[in-house]
N, C-alpha and C positions, 0 to 999 in steps of 0.2 A: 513628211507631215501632210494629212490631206485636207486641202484647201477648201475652207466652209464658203456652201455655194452663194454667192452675193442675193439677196432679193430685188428683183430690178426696178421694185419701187423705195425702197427705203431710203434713197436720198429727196423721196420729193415728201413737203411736209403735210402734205394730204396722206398719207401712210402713218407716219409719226403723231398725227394728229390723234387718228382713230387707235393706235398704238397707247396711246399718253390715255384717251378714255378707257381702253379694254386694262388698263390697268389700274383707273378708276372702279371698273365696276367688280373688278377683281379683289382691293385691298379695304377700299371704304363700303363698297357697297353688300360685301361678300356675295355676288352671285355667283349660284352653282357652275360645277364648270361645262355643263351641258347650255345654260344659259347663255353663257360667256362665247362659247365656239359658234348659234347664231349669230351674235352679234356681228362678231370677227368676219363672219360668213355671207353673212347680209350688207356690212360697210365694205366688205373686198368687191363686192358686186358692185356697189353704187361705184368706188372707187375707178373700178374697170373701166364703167360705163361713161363717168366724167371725163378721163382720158381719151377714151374711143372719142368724144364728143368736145378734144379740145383743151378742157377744163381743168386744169391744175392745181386750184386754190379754193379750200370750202369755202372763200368769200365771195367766189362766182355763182354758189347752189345756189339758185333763183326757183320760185315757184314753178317758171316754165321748163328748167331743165329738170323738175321732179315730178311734173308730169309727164315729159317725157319717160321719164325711168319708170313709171308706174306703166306707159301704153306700152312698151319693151316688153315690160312680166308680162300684160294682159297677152301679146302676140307670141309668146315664148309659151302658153297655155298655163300659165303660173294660175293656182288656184285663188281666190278672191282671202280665203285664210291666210295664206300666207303674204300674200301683199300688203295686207293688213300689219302681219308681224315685222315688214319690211319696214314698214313706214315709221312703226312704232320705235324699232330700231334708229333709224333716220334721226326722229324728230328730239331720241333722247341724247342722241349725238352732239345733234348742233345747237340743242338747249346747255350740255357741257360746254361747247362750246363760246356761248354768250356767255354763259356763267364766270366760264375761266377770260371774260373779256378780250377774246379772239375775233367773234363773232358779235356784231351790235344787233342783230335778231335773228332769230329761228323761222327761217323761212316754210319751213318742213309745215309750222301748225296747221296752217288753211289749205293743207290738200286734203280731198276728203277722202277716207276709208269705204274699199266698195263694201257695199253690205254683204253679208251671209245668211245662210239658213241655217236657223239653227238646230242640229240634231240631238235629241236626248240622247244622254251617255246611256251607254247599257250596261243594265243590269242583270245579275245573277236571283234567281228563284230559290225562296228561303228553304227549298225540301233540297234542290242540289246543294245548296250551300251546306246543309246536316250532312249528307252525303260524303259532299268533300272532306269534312274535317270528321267522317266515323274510324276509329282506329283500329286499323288492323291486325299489328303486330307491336311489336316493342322493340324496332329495328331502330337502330339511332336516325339514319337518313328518314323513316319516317316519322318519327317522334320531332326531327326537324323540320319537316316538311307541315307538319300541321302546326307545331308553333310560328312558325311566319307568319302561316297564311290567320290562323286563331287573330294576331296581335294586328297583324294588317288589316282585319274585318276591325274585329274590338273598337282599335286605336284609328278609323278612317285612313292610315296612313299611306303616303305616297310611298313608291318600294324606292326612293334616295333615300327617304325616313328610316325606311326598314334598314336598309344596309348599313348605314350609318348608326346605328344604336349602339350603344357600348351594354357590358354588363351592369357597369354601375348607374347607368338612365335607368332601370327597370326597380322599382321601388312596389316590389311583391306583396310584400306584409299592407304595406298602405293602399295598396291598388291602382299605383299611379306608373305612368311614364313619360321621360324628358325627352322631347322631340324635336332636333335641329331642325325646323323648317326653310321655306324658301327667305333666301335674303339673311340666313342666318338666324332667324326670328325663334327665339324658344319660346314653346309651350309646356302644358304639361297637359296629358288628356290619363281619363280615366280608363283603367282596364278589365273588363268582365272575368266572371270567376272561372269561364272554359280557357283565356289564354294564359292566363294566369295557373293552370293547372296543367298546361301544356309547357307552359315553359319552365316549370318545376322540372316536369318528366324529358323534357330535353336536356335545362344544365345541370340534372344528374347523368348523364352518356355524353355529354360533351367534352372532346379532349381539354386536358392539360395546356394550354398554352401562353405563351408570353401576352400576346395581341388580346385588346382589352375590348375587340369588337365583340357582341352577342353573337351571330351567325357568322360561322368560318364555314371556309368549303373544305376540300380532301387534303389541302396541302396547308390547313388551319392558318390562314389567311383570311382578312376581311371578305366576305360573298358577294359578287358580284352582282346588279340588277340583272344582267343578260341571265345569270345560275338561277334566282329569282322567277325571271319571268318563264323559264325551260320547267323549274319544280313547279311551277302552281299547272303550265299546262298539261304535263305528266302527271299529274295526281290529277287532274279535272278528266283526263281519258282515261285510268284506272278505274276514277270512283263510275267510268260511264256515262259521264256529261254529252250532250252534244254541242254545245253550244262552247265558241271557243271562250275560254275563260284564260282572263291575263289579270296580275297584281291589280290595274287599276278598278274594273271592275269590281273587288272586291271594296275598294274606294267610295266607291259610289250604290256598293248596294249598304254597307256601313250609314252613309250618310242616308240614303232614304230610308234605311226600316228607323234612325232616328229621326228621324222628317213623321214619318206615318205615328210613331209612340209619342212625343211631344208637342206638337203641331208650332215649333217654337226655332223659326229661323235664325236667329241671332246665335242660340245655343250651337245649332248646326255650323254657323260659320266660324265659332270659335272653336269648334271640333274640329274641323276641319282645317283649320289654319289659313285659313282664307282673308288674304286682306281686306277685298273688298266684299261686299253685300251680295254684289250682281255676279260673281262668282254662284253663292251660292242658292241664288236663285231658281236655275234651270231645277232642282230640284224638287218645287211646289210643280211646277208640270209634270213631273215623276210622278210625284202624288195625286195629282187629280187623275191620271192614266188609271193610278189602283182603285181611284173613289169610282171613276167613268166604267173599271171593270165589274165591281162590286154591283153598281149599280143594273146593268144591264141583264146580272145574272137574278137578281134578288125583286126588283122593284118592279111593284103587278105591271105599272101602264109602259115599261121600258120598250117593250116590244112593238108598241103603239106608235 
């Protein structure tokens, strides 16, 4: 019988602690499991870091020993994003933690988040975008390959969204589809009449199978984001693109050509599935880029 290798922290209750929340954020909170392994990943760090430093009991985290743990990442060249995610980690820890009346406060709250610059996402150009989705043959992997990406534009969708779709989410006749989002959170977003025609022409070539996911790969199995993110960049270097294109991209040029046609943010961030506002915010700077472009070509005194 071979011997399951001991974890050399799991008798001390600083492990079990963060152990007990990552299975809160698991069963109550449904976070995805890409969420969930920061976490795990971000508290094994702090965790590390408190023992290197002595500290065995989340009742020691002290403000100063989390500043300390922030000038670490800073000397370790950790990016200011990500220490930001650290923190955020951190502080929704030992907030469970008071909660579950472990902890009598959250020391985490008053360290402050360095700042970032913030870069606009990039987007795709609406001529390669035609480009990408012109059909070339009537090959099933292609007639797959442009349904994705068709319902991924359409539907603003995150490619966990994408993958995660069943056949029965996809409500053709009505124009609609049901989208597990982050936290579990469904929506339902409306689908235009190209993905909608696309994915007619795909699940008629789409095998026979038990699995009730919409996109299978070769071995008709639920499609991986990795398969995902390899198809859009192989079809964006087919159709000629230069510009590397990946699933989200298509995310965000979705959300700005809606941004540019409704001038109606709140729509946009219910498209989007966005909890907060300030999410979808960065994308009125998208827009004033395309007015600041428009302008410069068009307007007599721009050159002025």
């Amino acid at each position: 019988m071979v011997k399951k290798k001991k974890n050399k922290y799991q008798d001390s209750n600083f492990f079990n602690q963060i152990e007990q929340y990552i299975a809160y954020l698991r069963v109550e909170r449904h976070y995805a499991s890409n969420t969930i392994s920061a976490y795990r990943r971000d508290l094994s760090n702090l965790l590390d870091f408190c023992l290197k430093n002595k500290i065995s009991d989340t009742s020691a985290i002290d403000s100063d020993i989390l500043n300390l743990f922030v000038m670490e990442l800073r000397h370790k060249a950790i990016s200011s994003k990500s220490i930001r995610r650290y923190l955020s980690s951190i502080r929704g820890f030992l907030e469970y933690l008071v909660k579950e009346e472990i902890l009598t406060e959250n020391n985490a709250k008053n360290i402050q988040s360095p700042k970032i610059s913030h870069s606009l996402p990039k987007t795709i150009d609406f001529d390669d975008l035609k480009r990408l989705l012109s059909v070339q043959s009537s090959s099933y992997l292609e007639l797959r390959s442009i349904a994705m990406i068709e319902i991924m534009y359409s539907c603003g969708l995150r490619v966990s969204e994408l993958v995660n779709l069943d056949i029965n989410d996809m409500d053709l006749s009505e124009g609609f589809v049901r989208v597990k989002g982050k936290g579990g959170k469904m929506r339902f977003s409306p689908i235009g009449s190209g993905a909608i025609k696309a994915t007619k022409s795909y699940l008629a070539k789409r095998p026979n199978t038990e699995t009730e996911a919409l996109f299978v790969n070769n071995n008709n199995d639920r499609i991986s984001p990795r398969s995902v993110q390899n198809t859009v960049k192989k079809r964006a270097l087919e159709a000629g693109i230069s510009v590397n294109v990946h699933p989200h991209m298509l995310r965000h040029a979705a959300a700005t050509h809606f941004l540019q046609s409704s001038h109606d943010l709140r729509s946009v961030q219910e498209f989007l599935g966005h909890k907060s506002i300030k999410s979808t915010q960065v994308y009125t700077h998208l827009d004033f880029l395309e007015l600041a472009k428009v302008y410069d070509e068009f307007h007599p005194r721009a050159k002025k």
